[in-house]
C-alpha positions in Angstrom: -3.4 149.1 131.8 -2.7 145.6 131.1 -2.3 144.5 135.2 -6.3 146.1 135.2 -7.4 143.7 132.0 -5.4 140.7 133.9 -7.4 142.0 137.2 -11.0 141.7 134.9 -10.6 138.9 133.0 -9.6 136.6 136.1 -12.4 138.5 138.0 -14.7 136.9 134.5 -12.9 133.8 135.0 -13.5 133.4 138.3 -17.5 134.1 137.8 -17.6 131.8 135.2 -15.9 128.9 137.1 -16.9 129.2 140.8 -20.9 127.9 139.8 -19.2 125.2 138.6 -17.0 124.5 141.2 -19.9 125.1 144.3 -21.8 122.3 141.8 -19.4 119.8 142.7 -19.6 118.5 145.5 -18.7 114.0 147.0 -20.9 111.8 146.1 -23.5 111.2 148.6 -22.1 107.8 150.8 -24.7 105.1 149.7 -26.7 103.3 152.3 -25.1 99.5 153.5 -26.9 97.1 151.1 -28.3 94.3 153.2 -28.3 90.8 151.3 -31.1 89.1 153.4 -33.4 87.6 151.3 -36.6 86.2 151.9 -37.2 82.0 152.3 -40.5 80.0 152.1 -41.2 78.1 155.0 -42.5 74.9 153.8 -45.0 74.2 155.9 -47.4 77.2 156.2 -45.7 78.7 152.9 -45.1 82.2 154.4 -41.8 84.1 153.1 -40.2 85.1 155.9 -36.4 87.4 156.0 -33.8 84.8 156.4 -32.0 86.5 159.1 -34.9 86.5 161.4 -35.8 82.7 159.9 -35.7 79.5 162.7 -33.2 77.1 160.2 -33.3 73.4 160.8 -30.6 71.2 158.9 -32.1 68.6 156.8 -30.9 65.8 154.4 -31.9 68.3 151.4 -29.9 70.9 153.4 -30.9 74.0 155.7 -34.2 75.0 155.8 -36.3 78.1 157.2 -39.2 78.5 158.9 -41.5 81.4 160.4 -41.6 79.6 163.6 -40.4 77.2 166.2 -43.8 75.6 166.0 -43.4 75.1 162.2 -40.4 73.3 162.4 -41.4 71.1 164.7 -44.8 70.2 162.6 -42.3 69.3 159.7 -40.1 67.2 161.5 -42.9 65.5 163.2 
């Protein structure tokens, strides 16, 4: 008698725990976080991805522009 309430009261537990259980599940991996950000050029003012930015190295420092043409109209 008492091995068949042991049998239904873990067959209870086990009903009561396994939704729980099939809940859980890893965390989803996360997409990479790309840190490009976005520059100005200075000459035509477009905000271009820094990444895919032409840089020229000024006296101010590095600067970014949408276009080989570009720089060239601001160092000339």
């Amino acid at each position: 008698m008492r091995l068949a309430l042991f049998a239904v009261w873990m067959v209870m537990a086990l009903v009561a725990i396994l939704p729980i259980l099939r809940g859980r599940s890893l965390p989803s991996p996360k997409p990479p976080v790309t840190t490009d950000e976005l520059v100005k050029d200075p000459v035509c003012q477009t905000y271009i991805v820094r990444s895919r930015a032409v840089s020229r190295q000024t006296a101010a420092g590095p600067r970014y522009f949408c276009s080989p043409d570009c720089a060239s109209r601001f160092a000339g």
